[in-house]
C-alpha positions in Angstrom: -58.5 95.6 -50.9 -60.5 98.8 -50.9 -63.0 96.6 -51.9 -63.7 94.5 -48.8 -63.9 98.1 -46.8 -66.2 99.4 -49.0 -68.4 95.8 -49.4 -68.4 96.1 -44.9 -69.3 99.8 -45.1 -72.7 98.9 -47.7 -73.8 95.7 -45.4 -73.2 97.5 -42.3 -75.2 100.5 -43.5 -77.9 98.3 -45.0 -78.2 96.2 -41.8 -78.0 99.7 -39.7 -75.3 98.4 -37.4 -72.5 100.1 -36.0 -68.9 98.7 -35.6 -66.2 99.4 -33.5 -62.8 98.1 -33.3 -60.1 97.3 -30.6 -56.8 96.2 -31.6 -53.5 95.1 -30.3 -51.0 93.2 -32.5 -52.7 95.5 -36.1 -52.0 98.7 -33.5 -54.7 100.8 -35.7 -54.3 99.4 -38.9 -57.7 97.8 -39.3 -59.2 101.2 -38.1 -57.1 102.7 -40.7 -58.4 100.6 -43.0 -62.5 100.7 -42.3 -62.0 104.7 -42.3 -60.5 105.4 -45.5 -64.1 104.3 -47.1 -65.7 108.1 -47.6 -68.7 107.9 -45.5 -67.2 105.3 -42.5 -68.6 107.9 -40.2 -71.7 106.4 -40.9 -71.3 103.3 -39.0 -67.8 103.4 -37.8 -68.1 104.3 -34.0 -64.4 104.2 -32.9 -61.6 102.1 -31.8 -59.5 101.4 -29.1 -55.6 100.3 -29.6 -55.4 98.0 -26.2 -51.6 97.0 -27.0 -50.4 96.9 -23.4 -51.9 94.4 -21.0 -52.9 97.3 -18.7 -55.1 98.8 -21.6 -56.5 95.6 -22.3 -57.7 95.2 -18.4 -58.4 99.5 -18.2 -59.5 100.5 -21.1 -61.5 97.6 -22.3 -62.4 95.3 -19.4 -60.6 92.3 -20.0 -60.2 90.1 -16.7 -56.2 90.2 -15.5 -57.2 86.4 -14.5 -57.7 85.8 -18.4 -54.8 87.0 -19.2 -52.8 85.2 -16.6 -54.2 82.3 -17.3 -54.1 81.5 -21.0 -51.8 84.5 -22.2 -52.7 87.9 -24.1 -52.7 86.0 -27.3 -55.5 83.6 -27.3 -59.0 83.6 -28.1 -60.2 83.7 -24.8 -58.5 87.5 -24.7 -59.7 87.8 -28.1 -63.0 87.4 -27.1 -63.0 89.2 -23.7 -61.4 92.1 -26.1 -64.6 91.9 -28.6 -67.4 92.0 -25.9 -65.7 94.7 -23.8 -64.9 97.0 -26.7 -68.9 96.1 -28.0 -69.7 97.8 -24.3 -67.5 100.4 -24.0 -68.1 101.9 -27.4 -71.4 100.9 -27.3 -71.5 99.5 -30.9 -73.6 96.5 -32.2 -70.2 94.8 -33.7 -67.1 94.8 -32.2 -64.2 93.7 -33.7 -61.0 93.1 -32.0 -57.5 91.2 -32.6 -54.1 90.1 -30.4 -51.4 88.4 -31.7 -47.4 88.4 -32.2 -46.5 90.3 -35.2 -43.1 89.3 -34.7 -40.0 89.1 -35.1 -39.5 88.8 -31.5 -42.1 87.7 -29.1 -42.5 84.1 -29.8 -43.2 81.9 -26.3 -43.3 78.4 -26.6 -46.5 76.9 -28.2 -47.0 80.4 -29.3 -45.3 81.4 -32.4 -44.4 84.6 -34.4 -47.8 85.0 -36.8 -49.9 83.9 -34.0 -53.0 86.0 -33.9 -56.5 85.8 -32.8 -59.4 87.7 -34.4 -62.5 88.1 -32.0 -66.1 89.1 -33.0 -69.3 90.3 -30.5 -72.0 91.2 -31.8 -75.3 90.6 -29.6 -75.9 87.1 -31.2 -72.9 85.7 -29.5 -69.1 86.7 -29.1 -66.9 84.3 -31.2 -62.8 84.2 -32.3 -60.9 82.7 -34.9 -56.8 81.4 -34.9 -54.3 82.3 -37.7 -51.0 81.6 -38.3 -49.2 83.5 -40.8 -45.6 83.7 -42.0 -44.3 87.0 -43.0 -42.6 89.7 -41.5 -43.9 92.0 -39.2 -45.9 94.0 -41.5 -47.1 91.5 -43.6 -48.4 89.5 -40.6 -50.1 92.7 -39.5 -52.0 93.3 -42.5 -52.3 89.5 -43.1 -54.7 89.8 -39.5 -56.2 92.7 -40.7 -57.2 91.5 -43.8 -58.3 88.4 -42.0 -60.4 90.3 -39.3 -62.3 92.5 -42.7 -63.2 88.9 -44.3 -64.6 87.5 -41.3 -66.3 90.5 -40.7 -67.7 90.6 -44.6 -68.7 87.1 -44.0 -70.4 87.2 -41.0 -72.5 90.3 -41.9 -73.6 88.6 -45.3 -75.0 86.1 -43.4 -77.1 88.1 -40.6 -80.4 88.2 -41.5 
């Protein structure tokens, strides 16, 4: 998968855009994962791990009546997590994810591999749903790898 990092790292460079990242349900791994590519520094700005609902409203800007309303996990957080996190570390791309990595954690209509990936970037702000079925680990870095592809996709077509 080094691959994809590396692949983000040359478009975002080319393009001269920055990223950031804030994270829940991947709790850093995404992060982890743009930053092992020698030279991230470049355009890798910094991330925020919102994993509580009080970060989420604090640190990042999310409204308390989103959450209340349709749940942590759901796009509409997903989103609110990807233009906040654009703002507060002032980046051109921000991407963010929340989901339920499981095993616990399930509500009904919202399973275990629930997540949602969100995307801002001053064109629009925009989330995708996936449901994957591993374990805890592999349901994290199933979003995270999710999140990367997305992110690879969406800068190849930017023009």
């Amino acid at each position: 998968m080094a691959g994809l990092e590396q692949e983000i790292g040359s478009l975002l460079h080319r393009k001269g855009l920055t990223l950031g990242v804030v994270e829940s349900a991947t709790g850093g791994l995404i992060s982890h994962l743009i930053t092992d590519v020698p030279g991230s520094s470049d355009y890798y700005k910094g991330s925020v791990t919102a994993y509580s609902n009080e970060t989420k409203i604090n640190a990042v800007g999310v409204k308390e009546d989103t959450i209340n309303a349709y749940g942590a996990v759901s796009h509409q957080v997903a989103e609110e997590m990807a233009e906040g996190g654009k703002k507060a570390l002032a980046v051109d791309i921000c991407l963010a994810d929340t989901g339920i990595a499981g095993p616990g954690g399930a509500t009904p209509g919202k399973p275990v591999g629930l997540f949602f990936i969100g995307l801002s970037h001053p064109s629009g702000t925009y989330s995708q749903e996936h449901h994957f079925s591993g374990n805890r680990e592999q349901n994290k870095q199933s979003a995270a790898e999710a999140a990367l592809g997305w992110l690879r996709e969406y800068l190849t077509s930017l023009k």
